[in-house]
Each structure stands twice: as structure tokens, then as C-alpha cells.
C-alpha positions as CSV (number, residue, x, y, z in Angstrom):
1,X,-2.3,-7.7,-2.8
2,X,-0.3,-9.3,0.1
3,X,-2.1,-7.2,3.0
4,X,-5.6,-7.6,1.0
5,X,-5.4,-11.2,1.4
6,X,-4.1,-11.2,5.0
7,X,-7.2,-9.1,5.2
8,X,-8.9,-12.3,4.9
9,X,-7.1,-14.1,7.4
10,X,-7.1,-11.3,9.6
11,X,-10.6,-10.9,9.9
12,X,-11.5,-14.4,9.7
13,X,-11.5,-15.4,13.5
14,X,-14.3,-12.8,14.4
15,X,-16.5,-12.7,10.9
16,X,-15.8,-15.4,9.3
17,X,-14.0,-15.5,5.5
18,X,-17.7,-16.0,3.4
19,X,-18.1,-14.2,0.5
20,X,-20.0,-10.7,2.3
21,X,-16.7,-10.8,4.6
22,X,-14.4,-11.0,1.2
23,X,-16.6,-8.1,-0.4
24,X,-16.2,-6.1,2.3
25,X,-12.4,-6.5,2.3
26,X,-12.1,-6.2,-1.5
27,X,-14.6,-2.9,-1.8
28,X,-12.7,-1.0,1.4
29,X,-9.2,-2.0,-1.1
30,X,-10.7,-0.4,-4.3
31,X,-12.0,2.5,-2.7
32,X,-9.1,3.1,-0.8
33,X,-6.7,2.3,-4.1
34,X,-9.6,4.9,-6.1
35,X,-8.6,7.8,-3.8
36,X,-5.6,7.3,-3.2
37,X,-5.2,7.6,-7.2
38,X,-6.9,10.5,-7.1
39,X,-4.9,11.9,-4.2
40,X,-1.4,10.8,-5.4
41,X,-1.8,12.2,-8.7
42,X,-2.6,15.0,-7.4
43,X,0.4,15.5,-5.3
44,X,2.7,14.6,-7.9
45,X,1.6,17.3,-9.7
46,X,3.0,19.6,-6.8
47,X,6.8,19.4,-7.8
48,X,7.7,15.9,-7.8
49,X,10.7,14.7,-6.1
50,X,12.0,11.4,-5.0
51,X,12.3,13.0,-1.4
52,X,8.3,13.6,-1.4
53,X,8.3,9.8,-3.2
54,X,10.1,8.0,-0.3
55,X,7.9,10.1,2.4
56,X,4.9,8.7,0.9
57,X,7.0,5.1,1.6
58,X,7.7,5.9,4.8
59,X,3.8,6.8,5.5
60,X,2.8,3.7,3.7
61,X,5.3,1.7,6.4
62,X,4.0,3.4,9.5
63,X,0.2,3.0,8.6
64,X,0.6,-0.9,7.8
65,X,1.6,-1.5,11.7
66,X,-1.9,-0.9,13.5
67,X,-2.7,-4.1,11.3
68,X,-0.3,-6.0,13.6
69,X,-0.3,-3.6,16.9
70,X,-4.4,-3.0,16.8
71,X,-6.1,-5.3,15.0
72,X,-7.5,-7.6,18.1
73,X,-8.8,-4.8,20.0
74,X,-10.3,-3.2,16.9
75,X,-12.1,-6.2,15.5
76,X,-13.4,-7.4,19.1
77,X,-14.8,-4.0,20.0
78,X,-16.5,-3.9,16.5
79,X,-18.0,-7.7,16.9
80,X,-19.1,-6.5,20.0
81,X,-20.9,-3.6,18.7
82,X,-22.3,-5.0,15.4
83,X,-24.2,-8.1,15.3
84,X,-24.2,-8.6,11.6
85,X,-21.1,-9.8,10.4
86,X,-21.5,-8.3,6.8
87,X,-21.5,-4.6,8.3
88,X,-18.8,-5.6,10.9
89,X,-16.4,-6.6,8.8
90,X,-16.7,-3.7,6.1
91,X,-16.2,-1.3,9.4
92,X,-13.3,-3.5,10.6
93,X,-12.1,-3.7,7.3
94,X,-12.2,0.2,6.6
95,X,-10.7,1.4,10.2
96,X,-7.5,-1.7,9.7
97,X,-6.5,-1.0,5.8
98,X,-8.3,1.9,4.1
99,X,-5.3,4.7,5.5
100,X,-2.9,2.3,4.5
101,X,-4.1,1.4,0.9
102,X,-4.9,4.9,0.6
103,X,-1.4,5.9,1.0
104,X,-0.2,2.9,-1.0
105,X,-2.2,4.2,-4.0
106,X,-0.7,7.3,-4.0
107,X,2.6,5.7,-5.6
108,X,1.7,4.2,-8.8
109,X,0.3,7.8,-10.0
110,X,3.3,9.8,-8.3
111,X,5.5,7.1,-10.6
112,X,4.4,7.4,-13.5
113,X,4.8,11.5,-13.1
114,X,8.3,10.8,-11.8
115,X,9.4,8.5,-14.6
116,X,7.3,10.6,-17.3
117,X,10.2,12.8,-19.8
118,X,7.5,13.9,-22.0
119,X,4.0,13.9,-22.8
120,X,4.6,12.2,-25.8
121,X,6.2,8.9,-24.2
122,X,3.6,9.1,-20.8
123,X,1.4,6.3,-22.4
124,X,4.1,4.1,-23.1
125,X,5.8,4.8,-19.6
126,X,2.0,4.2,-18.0
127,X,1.6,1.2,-19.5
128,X,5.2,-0.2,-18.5
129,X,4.7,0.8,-15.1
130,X,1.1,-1.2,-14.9
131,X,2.3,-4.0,-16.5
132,X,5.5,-4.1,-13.7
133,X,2.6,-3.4,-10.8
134,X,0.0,-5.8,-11.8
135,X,3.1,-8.5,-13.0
136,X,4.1,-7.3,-9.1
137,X,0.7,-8.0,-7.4
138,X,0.3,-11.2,-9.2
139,X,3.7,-12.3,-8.0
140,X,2.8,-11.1,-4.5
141,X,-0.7,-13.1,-4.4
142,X,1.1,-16.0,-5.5
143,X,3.8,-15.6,-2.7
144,X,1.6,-14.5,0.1
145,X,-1.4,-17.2,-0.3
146,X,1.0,-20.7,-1.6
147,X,4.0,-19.6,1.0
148,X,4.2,-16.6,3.3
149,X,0.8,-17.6,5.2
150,X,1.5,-21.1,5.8
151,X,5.1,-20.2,7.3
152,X,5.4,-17.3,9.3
153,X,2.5,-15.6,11.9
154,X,0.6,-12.5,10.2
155,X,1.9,-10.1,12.4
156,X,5.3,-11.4,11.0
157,X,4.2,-10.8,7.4
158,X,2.7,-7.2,8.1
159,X,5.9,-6.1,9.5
160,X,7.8,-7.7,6.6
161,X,6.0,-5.7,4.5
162,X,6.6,-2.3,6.7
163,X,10.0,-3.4,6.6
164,X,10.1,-3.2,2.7
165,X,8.2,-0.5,2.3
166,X,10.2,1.5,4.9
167,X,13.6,0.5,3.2
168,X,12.4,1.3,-0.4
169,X,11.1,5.0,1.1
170,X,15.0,5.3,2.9
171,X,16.6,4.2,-0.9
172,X,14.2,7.0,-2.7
173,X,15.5,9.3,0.2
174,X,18.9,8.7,0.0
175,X,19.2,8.1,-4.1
176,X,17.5,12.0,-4.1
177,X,20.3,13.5,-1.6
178,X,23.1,11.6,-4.1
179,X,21.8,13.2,-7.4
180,X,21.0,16.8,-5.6
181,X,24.9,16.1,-4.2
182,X,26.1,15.4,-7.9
183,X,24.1,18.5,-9.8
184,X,25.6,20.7,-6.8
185,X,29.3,19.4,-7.8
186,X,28.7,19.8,-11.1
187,X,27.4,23.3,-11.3
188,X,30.5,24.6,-9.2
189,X,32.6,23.1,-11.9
């Protein structure tokens, strides 16, 4: 939720923020989010691991940064190209955050089939792990549009967010190398 409302602010010196500029933003972020779903739970039916989990991190990271490093160029060379704002800023909207949000939607389905024992606790373990994403996005909107916006530069915020994402994608890493470690120590014992 933090990026899709920078998404406003990002786009809002070349198109504008009316409401066609906002629908354009918010349909690119739940078409993204739809395939990357699709895409994630997919994967994590492909022998889940928290190694594969923390790559998809790490891609997350890595994709947020043209945001910061290519946003200018891309927006002015698509407001040069296309006159009416409304299709300008879906296309600027879909070549800055739909890679991105794709790969961010791969997590929540490749969580729940990490965090998933049994069949018979996967709705309960679904619905705990929406409830702590939307409670999350909610808590992120909040942040973003009251404080994060009004104190630091965008560019600032989008590499924040890299920043956490990276880290979390390290942790997963790392946490998978220290249990693989410990099941290795115990079966030579």
C-alpha cells in the first residue's frame, strides 16, 4: 500500500492525481497483485523453502528501485508520447510498479503454503495471515500518507522500502541455512 500511494505522488507532476490518474494506478496494483497470486501460488507449490521465500524478497527489493532510479525519464518520455493523460498514466503506471507488485504478490500465497501443517488448519492459517496483511497495509497507508510523505523525499521512501524488503529476504535466507544446519547436526547424532 505504501508504493501504491507514492504512486500517486509519483505520477502527479506529469498527469496530474484526478480520479482517471488514481484508477490507473489502483487497476495496474490489482492486476499486478491478481497474477502475482496466481504466479506465487503456483511456485510454492514447487517445493517450498524459505531459501526460494527470501529470493522472491530479494526480487521484490531490486524491482522497487527503477521507481526511484527511472521514474523521470520514464514518465517524461510517456507524456511526451501520449497526449491524454488517462492512457499516460495507466502506461506509466504499468511500466513503474506492475513487475514490482507482481513479485510482491507472490508472497502472501507462497506464506500461507509455507506456514500451512495440514490441510485441515490451511483456512484458519489463511485467514490469520490476511488478517496480519491487510492489519499490515492498513498500518502502512496510515504511515505512509499522515507521516512518511510529508518528511522524507520519495526516492527516500522507495529505498526504505527496498531496504526492508531486502533485509526480510537476507533473514528468510539466513533463518533457512540455521534450521538446514540444525537437522544436519541432528541426524549425525
Amino acid at each position: 500500500m505504501g508504493i501504491e500511494l507514492l504512486g500517486g505522488r509519483i505520477l502527479a507532476p506529469f498527469f496530474g492525481s484526478s480520479v482517471h490518474i488514481w484508477g490507473s494506478i489502483i487497476t495496474v496494483f490489482m492486476l499486478s497483485l491478481s497474477l502475482g497470486y496466481l504466479l506465487g501460488g503456483k511456485l510454492s507449490t514447487r517445493s517450498p523453502s524459505l531459501t526460494t521465500y527470501g529470493l522472491i524478497f530479494l526480487l521484490a527489493a531490486i524491482a522497487l528501485l527503477p521507481i526511484s532510479l527511472f521514474s523521470q525519464w520514464i514518465m517524461e518520455a510517456i507524456f511526451v508520447s501520449i497526449e491524454d493523460s488517462r492512457y499516460g498514466s495507466l502506461l506509466a503506471s504499468m511500466a513503474l510498479f506492475f513487475i514490482p507488485t507482481v513479485i510482491l504478490g507472490m508472497l502472501s500465497p507462497y506464506s500461507v503454503r509455507l506456514l500451512v501443517k495440514s490441510s485441515d488448519e490451511s483456512g484458519q492459517v489463511a485467514g490469520k495471515l490476511y488478517f496480519i496483511s491487510t492489519l499490515g497495509s492498513a498500518i502502512g497507508t496510515i504511515v505512509t500518507s499522515f507521516y512518511l510523505i510529508l518528511w522524507f523525499d520519495i526516492n527516500l521512501i522507495v529505498y526504505c522500502f527496498s531496504g526492508i524488503l531486502a533485509s526480510l529476504g537476507i533473514l528468510a535466507i539466513l533463518l533457512n541455512k540455521t534450521r538446514q544446519s540444525q537437522r544436519e547436526e541432528l541426524s549425525h547424532v
